[in-house]
N, C-alpha and C positions, 0 to 999 in steps of 0.2 A: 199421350196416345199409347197405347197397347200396343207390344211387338208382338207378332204371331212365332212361331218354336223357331222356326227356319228363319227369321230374323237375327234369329241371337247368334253371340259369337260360340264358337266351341267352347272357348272357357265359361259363359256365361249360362251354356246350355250343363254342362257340366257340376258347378257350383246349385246351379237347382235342383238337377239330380243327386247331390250328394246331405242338401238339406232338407229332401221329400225322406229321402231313405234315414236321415239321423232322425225328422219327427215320428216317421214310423217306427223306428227299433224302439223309440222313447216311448211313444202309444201304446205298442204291445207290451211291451215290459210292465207298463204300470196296469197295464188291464189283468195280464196273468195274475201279476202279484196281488193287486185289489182281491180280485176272484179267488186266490187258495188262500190269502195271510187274516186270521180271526179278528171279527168285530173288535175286540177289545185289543188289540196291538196297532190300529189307526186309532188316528185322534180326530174327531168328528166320524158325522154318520159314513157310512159307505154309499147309499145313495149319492149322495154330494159329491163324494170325490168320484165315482160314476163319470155324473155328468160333467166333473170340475175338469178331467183328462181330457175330454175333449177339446178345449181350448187352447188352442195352439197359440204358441210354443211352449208356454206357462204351464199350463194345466198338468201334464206331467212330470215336469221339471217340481212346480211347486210338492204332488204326491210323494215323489221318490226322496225329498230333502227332508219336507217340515210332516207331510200326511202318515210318515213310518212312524210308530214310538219305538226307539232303541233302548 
């Protein structure tokens, strides 16, 4: 069963708020950089990794690792 917010313990309310705000800094970060870093320094299309960031938790994680070429 689903607990509603006021449910949860402090810590447990807290631990979601600290994992909402780590997928966000991780979303935007891969979005900026998608959007200024050149077609040809990602590996695969840019479309793809687009929509690939959106997939949480992975989708950024995966961009910023393997989606950079260094």
């Amino acid at each position: 069963m689903k607990k509603k917010w006021s449910e949860l313990t402090a810590r447990q309310q807290t631990l979601v708020l600290v994992g909402a705000s780590i997928e966000l800094a991780l979303t935007a970060t891969s979005l900026v950089d998608l959007a200024r870093r050149p077609a040809n320094q990602i590996r695969g299309p840019k479309p793809v990794w687009f929509a690939g960031v959106f997939i949480q938790p992975i989708g950024p994680i995966a961009y910023l690792t393997v989606g950079i070429r260094r």
